[in-house]
C-alpha positions as CSV (number, residue, x, y, z in Angstrom):
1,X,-55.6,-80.4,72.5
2,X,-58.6,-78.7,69.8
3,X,-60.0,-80.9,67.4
4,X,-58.8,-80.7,64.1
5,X,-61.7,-78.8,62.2
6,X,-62.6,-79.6,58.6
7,X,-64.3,-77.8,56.0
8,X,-65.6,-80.2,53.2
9,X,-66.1,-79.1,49.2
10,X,-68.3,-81.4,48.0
11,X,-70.5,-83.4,49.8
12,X,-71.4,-86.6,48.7
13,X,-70.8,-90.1,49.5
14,X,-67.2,-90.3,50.0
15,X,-67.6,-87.0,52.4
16,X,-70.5,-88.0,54.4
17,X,-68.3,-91.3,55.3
18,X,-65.2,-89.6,56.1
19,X,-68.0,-87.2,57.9
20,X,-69.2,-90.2,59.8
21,X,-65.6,-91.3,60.9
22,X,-64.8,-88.0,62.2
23,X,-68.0,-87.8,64.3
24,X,-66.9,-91.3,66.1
25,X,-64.0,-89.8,66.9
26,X,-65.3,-85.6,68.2
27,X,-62.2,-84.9,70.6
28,X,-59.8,-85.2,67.5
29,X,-61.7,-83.9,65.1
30,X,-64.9,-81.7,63.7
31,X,-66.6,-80.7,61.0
32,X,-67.3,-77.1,60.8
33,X,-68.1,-76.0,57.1
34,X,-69.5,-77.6,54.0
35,X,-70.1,-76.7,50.3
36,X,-72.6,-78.3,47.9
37,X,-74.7,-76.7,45.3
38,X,-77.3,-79.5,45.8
39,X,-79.0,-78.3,48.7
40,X,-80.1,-82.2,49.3
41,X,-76.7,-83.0,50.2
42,X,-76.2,-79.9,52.4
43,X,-79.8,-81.2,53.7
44,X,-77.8,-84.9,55.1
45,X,-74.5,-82.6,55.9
46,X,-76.4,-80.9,58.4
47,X,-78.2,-83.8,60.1
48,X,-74.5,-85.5,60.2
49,X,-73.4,-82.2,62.3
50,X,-76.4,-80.9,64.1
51,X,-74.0,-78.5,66.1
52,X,-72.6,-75.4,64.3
53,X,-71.8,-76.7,60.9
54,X,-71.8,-73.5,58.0
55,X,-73.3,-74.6,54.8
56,X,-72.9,-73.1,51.8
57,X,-74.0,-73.2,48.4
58,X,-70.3,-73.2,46.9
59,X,-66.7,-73.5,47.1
60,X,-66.8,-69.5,46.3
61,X,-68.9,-68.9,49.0
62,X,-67.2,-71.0,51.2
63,X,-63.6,-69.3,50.9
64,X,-65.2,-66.0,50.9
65,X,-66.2,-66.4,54.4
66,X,-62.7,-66.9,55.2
67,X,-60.1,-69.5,57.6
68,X,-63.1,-71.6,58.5
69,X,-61.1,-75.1,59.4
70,X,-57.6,-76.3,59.3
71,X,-58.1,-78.6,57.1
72,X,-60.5,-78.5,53.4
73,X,-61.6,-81.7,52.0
74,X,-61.5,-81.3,48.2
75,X,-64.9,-84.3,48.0
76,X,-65.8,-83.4,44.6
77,X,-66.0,-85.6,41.5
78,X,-62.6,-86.7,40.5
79,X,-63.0,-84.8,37.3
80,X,-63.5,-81.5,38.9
81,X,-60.4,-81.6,41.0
């Protein structure tokens, strides 16, 4: 069976651990795509997934680029979501 793929919005504490888990675990699941306007975060994102992850600068960008993932992990401030 594929891994489940995940695309993260947001990506700050709570994603880089959930991040984490799913690297411990790469036949079930993968991170493929992540949004962040603070290009620091994107900066950890990628060294989390050094193999094909997308990064982009926003949730706008991100869905432009269409069906990345099967799965989109809304990681943002409570507030904004």
């Amino acid at each position: 069976m594929k891994p489940l793929t995940f695309a993260t919005i947001g990506c700050g504490s709570r994603v880089q651990v959930y991040t984490k888990a799913a690297r411990q675990l790469p036949d079930r699941y993968r991170v493929v795509a992540a949004a962040d306007p603070n290009p620091e975060r994107l900066n950890v994102m990628r060294r989390l997934v050094p193999d094909g992850l997308r990064t982009f600068a926003s949730d706008q960008e991100l869905f432009a680029a269409g069906k990345l993932a099967d799965i989109a992990i809304i990681g943002t401030q409570d507030a904004y979501h």
